[in-house]
MIDOSE-1310 file (N, C-alpha, C; in nm, 2 decimals, decimal comma, always signed):
residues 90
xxxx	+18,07/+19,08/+9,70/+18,06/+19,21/+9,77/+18,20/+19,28/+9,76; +18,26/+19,21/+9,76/+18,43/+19,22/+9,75/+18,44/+19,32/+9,64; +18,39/+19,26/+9,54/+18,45/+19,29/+9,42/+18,37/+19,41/+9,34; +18,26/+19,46/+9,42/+18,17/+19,53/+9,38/+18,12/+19,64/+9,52
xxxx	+18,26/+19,71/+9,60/+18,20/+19,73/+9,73/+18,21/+19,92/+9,72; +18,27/+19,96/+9,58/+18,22/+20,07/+9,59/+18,11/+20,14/+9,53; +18,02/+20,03/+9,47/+17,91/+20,02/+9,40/+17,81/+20,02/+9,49; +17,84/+19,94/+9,57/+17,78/+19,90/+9,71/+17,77/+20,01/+9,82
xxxx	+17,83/+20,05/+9,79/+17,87/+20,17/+9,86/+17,82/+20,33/+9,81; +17,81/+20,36/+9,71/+17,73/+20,44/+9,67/+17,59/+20,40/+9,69; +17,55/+20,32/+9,59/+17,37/+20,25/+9,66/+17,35/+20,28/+9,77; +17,45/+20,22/+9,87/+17,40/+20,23/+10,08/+17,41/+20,39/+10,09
xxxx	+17,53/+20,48/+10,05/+17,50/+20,59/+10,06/+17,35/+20,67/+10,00; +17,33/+20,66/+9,92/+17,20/+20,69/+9,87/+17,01/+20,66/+9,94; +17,05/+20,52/+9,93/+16,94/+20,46/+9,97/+16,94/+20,47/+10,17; +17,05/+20,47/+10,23/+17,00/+20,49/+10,36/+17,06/+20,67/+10,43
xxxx	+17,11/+20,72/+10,33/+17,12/+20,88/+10,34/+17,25/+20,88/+10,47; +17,37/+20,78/+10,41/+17,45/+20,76/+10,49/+17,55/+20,83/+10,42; +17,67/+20,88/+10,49/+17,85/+20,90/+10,45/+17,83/+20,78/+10,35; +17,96/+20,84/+10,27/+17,98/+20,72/+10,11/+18,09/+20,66/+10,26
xxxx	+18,19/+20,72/+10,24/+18,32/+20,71/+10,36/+18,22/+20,57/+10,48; +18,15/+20,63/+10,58/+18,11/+20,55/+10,64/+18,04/+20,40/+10,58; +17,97/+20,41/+10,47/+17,95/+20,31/+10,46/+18,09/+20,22/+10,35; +18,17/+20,29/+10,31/+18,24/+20,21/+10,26/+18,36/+20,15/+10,32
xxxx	+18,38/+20,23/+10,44/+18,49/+20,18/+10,52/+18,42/+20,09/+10,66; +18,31/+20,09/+10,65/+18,28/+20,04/+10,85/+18,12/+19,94/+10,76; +18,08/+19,98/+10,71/+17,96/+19,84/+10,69/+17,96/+19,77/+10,60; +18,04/+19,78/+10,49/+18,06/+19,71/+10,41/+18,16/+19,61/+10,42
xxxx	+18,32/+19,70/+10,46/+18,39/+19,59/+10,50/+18,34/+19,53/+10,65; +18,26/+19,53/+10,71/+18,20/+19,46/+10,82/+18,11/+19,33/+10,73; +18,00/+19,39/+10,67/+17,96/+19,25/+10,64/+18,05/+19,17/+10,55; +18,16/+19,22/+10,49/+18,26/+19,09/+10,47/+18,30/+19,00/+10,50
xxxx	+18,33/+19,11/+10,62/+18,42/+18,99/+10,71/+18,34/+18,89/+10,79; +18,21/+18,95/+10,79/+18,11/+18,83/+10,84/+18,07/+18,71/+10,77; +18,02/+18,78/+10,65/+18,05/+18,64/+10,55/+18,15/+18,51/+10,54; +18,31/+18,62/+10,54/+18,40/+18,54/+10,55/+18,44/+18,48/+10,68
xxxx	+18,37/+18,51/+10,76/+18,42/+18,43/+10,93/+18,26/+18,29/+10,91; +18,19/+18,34/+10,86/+18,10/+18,20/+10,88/+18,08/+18,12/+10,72; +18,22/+18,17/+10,65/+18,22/+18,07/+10,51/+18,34/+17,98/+10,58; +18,44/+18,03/+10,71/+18,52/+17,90/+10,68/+18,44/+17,80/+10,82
xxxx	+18,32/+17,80/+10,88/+18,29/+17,72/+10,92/+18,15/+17,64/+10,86; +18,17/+17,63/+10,72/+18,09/+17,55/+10,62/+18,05/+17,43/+10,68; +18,23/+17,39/+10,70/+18,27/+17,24/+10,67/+18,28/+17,22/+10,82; +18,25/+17,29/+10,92/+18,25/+17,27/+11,08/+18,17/+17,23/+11,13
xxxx	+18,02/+17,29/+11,11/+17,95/+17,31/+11,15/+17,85/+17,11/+11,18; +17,88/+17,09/+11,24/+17,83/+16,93/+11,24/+17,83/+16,88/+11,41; +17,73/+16,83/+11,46/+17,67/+16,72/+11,54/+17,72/+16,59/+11,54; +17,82/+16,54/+11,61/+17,83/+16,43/+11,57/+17,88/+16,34/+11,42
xxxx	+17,82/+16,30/+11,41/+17,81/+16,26/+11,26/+17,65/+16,28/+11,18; +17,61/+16,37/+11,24/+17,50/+16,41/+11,15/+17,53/+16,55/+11,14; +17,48/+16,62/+11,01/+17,44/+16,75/+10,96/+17,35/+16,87/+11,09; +17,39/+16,92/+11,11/+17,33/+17,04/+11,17/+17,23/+17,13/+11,10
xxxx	+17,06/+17,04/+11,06/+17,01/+17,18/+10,96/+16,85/+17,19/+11,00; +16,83/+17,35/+10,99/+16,71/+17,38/+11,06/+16,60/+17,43/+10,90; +16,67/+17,39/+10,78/+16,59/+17,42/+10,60/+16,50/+17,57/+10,61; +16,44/+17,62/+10,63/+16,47/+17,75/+10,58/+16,44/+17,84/+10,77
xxxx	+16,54/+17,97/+10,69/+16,54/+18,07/+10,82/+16,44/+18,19/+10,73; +16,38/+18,23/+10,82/+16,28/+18,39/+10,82/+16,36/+18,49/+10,89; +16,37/+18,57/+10,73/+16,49/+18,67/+10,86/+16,40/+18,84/+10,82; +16,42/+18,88/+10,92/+16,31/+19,06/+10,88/+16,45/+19,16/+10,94
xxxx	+16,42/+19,21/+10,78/+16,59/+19,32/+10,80/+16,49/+19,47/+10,85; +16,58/+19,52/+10,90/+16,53/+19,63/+11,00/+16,55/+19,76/+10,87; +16,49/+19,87/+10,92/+16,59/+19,99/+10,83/+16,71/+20,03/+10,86; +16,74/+20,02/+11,02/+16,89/+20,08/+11,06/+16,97/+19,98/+11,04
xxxx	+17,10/+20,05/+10,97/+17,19/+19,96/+10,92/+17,17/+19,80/+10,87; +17,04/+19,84/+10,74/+17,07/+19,72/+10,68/+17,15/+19,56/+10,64; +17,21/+19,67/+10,57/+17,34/+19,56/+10,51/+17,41/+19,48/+10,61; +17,46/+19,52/+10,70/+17,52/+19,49/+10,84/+17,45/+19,39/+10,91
xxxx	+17,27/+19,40/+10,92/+17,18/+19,32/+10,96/+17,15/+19,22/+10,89; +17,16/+19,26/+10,74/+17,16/+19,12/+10,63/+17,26/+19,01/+10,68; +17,39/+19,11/+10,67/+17,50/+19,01/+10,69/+17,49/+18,94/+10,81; +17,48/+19,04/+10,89/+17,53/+18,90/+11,07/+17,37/+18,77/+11,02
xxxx	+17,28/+18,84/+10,98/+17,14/+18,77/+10,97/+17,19/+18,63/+10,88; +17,22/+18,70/+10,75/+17,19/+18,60/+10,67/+17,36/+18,48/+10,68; +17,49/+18,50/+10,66/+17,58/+18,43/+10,68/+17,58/+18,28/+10,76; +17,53/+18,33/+10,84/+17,53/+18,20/+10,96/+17,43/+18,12/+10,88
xxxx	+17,30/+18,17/+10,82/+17,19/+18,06/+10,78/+17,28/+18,00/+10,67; +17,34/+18,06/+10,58/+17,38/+18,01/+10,44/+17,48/+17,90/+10,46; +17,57/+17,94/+10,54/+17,71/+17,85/+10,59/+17,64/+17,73/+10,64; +17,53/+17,71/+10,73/+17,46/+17,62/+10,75/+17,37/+17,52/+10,68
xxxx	+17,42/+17,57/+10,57/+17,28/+17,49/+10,41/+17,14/+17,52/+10,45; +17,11/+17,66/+10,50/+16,97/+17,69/+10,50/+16,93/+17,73/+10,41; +16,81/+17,77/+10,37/+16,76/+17,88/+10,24/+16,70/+17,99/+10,34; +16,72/+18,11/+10,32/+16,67/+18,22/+10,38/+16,59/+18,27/+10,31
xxxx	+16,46/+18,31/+10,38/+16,33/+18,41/+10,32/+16,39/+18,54/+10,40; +16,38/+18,68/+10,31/+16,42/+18,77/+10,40/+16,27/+18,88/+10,35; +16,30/+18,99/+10,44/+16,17/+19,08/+10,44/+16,22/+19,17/+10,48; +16,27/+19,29/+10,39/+16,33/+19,39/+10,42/+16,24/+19,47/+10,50
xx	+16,26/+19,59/+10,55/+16,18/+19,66/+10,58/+16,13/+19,79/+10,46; +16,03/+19,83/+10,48/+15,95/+19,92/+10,38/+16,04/+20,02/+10,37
């Protein structure tokens, strides 16, 4: 996303009829930083001495502010070794 966020950024402007500006400065660098706050607890995330895992999450992304909802949605399942089914909205 990093590396591709003003690409990302055009698309979101387009597709959700948003500011290029707003989406490139406030939802993009937001789901970053979300990603990267629940990638450094990969190796945290543990019970005891057993694995913490619930195998797959169902996640249903809304229309308003997608990306933002992917991110907080999907990071935490991934960081967890889940597999996520997602369902965007129409």
């Amino acid at each position: 996303m990093e590396e591709h966020k003003e690409e990302l950024a055009t698309i979101k402007a387009l597709d959700a009829d948003a500011a290029y500006t707003l989406a490139l400065k406030t939802h993009l660098v937001m789901s970053i930083q979300t990603f990267h706050y629940f990638a450094c607890w990969c190796d945290k995330i543990h019970v005891g001495l057993k694995l913490l895992l619930t195998k797959v999450c169902g996640i249903v992304i809304p229309w308003n502010y997608p990306l933002m909802m992917l991110s907080w949605k999907t990071a935490d399942c991934l960081a967890s070794g889940n597999t996520v089914a997602i369902k965007p909205a129409q």
